[in-house]
C-alpha positions, 0 to 999 in steps of 0.5 A: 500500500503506498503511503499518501501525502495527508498521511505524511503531512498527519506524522510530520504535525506530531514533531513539534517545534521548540517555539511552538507549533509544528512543521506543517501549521510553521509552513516548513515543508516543501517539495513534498514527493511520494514516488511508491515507497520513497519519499522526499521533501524539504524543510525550509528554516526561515534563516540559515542560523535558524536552518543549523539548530534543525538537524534533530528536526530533521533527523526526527521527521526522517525517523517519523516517515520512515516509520510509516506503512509503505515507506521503503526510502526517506531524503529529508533535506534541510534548507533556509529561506533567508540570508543570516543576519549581517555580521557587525560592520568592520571598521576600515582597514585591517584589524591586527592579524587580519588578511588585508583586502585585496583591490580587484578592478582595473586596466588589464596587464599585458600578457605575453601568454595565455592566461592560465593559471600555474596547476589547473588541467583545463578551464571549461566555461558554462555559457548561456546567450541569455540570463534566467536559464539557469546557468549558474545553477548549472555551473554551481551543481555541475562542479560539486558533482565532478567534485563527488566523482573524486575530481579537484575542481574550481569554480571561477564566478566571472559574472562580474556584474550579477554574481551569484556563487557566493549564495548559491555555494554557501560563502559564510565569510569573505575571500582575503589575500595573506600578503595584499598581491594574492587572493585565497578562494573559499574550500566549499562542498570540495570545490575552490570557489572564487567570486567577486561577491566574496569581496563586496557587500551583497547589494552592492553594485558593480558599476565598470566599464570593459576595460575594469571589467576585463582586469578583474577576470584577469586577477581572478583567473591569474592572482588567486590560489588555485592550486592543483586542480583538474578542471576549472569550471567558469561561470560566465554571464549571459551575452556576448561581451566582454568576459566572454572574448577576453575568455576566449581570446586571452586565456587558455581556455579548453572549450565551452559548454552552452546552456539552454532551455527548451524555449524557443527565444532561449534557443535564439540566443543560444544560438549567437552564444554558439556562433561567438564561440564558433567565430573565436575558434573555441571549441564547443563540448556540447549543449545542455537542455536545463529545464526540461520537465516538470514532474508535479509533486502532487499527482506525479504527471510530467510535463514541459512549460518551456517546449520539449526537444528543441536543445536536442534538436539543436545539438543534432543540427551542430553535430555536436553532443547533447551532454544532459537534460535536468529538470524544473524543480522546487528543491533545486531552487531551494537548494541553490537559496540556501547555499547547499546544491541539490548535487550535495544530495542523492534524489532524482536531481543530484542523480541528474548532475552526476550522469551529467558529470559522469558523462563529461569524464567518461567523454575525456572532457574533463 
C-alpha cells in the first residue's frame, strides 16, 4: 500500500517545534514527493542560523516517515529561506592579524601568454546567450558533482556584474589575500570557489566599464590560489561581451559548454552564444537542455512549460553532443537559496548532475 501525502503531512504535525507549533501549521515543508515507497521533501528554516539548530528536526521527521506503512526510502533535506543576519560592520582597514583586502578592478596587464593559471588541467566555461536559464545553477551543481566523482575542481564566478556563487555555494565569510598581491578562494562542498561577491557587500553594485571589467577576470583567473586542480569550471554571464572574448581570446581556455532551455527565444540566443564561440575558434563540448520537465509533486504527471526537444534538436543540427537534460524543480531552487546544491544530495536531481558529470569524464572532457 503506498503511503499518501495527508498521511505524511498527519506524522510530520506530531514533531513539534521548540517555539511552538509544528512543521506543517510553521509552513516548513516543501517539495513534498511520494514516488511508491520513497519519499522526499524539504524543510525550509526561515534563516540559515535558524536552518543549523534543525538537524534533530530533521533527523526526527526522517525517523517519523520512515516509520510509516509503505515507506521503503526517506531524503529529508534541510534548507533556509533567508540570508543570516549581517555580521557587525568592520571598521576600515585591517584589524591586527587580519588578511588585508585585496583591490580587484582595473586596466588589464599585458600578457605575453595565455592566461592560465600555474596547476589547473583545463578551464571549461558554462555559457548561456541569455540570463534566467539557469546557468549558474548549472555551473554551481555541475562542479560539486565532478567534485563527488573524486575530481579537484574550481569554480571561477566571472559574472562580474550579477554574481551569484557566493549564495548559491554557501560563502559564510569573505575571500582575503595573506600578503595584499594574492587572493585565497573559499574550500566549499570540495570545490575552490572564487567570486567577486566574496569581496563586496551583497547589494552592492558593480558599476565598470570593459576595460575594469576585463582586469578583474584577469586577477581572478591569474592572482588567486588555485592550486592543483583538474578542471576549472567558469561561470560566465549571459551575452556576448566582454568576459566572454577576453575568455576566449586571452586565456587558455579548453572549450565551452552552452546552456539552454527548451524555449524557443532561449534557443535564439543560444544560438549567437554558439556562433561567438564558433567565430573565436573555441571549441564547443556540447549543449545542455536545463529545464526540461516538470514532474508535479502532487499527482506525479510530467510535463514541459518551456517546449520539449528543441536543445536536442539543436545539438543534432551542430553535430555536436547533447551532454544532459535536468529538470524544473522546487528543491533545486531551494537548494541553490540556501547555499547547499541539490548535487550535495542523492534524489532524482543530484542523480541528474552526476550522469551529467559522469558523462563529461567518461567523454575525456574533463
Amino acid at each position: 500500500m503506498t503511503v499518501t501525502r495527508e498521511e505524511i503531512l498527519s506524522e510530520l504535525k506530531r514533531l513539534s517545534l521548540p517555539g511552538g507549533g509544528d512543521l506543517v501549521s510553521a509552513d516548513m515543508i516543501r517539495a513534498l514527493a511520494v514516488d511508491g515507497g520513497q519519499v522526499r521533501f524539504v524543510i525550509e528554516a526561515p534563516d540559515p542560523d535558524t536552518a543549523r539548530k534543525m538537524e534533530g528536526i530533521r533527523s526526527a521527521a526522517e525517523e517519523l516517515v520512515a516509520a510509516l506503512s509503505g515507506v521503503t526510502k526517506v531524503n529529508v533535506a534541510l534548507t533556509a529561506h533567508g540570508p543570516s543576519a549581517p555580521a557587525p560592520r568592520k571598521s576600515p582597514g585591517p584589524a591586527a592579524g587580519e588578511a588585508p583586502s585585496l583591490k580587484v578592478g582595473g586596466h588589464p596587464k599585458p600578457q605575453t601568454e595565455p592566461m592560465k593559471p600555474a596547476g589547473v588541467s583545463r578551464i571549461i566555461a558554462i555559457a548561456s546567450g541569455k540570463g534566467g536559464v539557469g546557468k549558474s545553477t548549472v555551473s554551481a551543481n555541475l562542479a560539486v558533482a565532478l567534485a563527488k566523482e573524486g575530481k579537484k575542481v574550481g569554480l571561477l564566478d566571472a559574472d562580474i556584474y550579477g554574481p551569484s556563487q557566493a549564495r548559491m555555494m554557501g560563502a559564510t565569510k569573505r575571500a582575503a589575500s595573506e600578503d595584499g598581491t594574492r587572493i585565497d578562494p573559499l574550500h566549499l562542498h570540495g570545490v575552490t570557489v572564487m567570486s567577486l561577491g566574496m569581496m563586496l557587500e551583497e547589494d552592492k553594485a558593480v558599476i565598470w566599464r570593459g576595460p575594469m571589467l576585463m582586469g578583474a577576470l584577469q586577477q581572478l583567473l591569474t592572482q588567486v590560489n588555485w592550486g592543483e586542480l583538474d578542471v576549472l569550471v567558469v561561470d560566465l554571464p549571459p551575452g556576448t561581451g566582454d568576459v566572454q572574448l577576453t575568455l576566449c581570446q586571452r586565456s587558455a581556455l579548453s572549450g565551452a559548454i552552452v546552456v539552454s532551455t527548451p524555449q524557443d527565444v532561449a534557443l535564439l540566443d543560444a544560438r549567437k552564444a554558439i556562433d561567438m564561440f564558433n567565430t573565436l575558434k573555441t571549441p564547443i563540448f556540447g549543449l545542455i537542455e536545463n529545464m526540461s520537465t516538470y514532474v508535479c509533486p502532487h499527482c506525479g504527471e510530467t510535463s514541459h512549460p518551456f517546449g520539449h526537444g528543441g536543445v536536442a534538436a539543436e545539438a543534432t543540427k551542430m553535430g555536436v553532443p547533447l551532454l544532459g537534460t535536468l529538470p524544473l524543480d522546487l528543491e533545486t531552487r531551494l537548494s541553490g537559496d540556501s547555499g547547499a546544491p541539490v548535487a550535495l544530495g542523492d534524489g532524482p536531481q543530484a542523480q541528474a548532475f552526476t550522469q551529467l558529470a559522469q558523462g563529461l569524464i567518461q567523454g575525456g572532457i574533463v
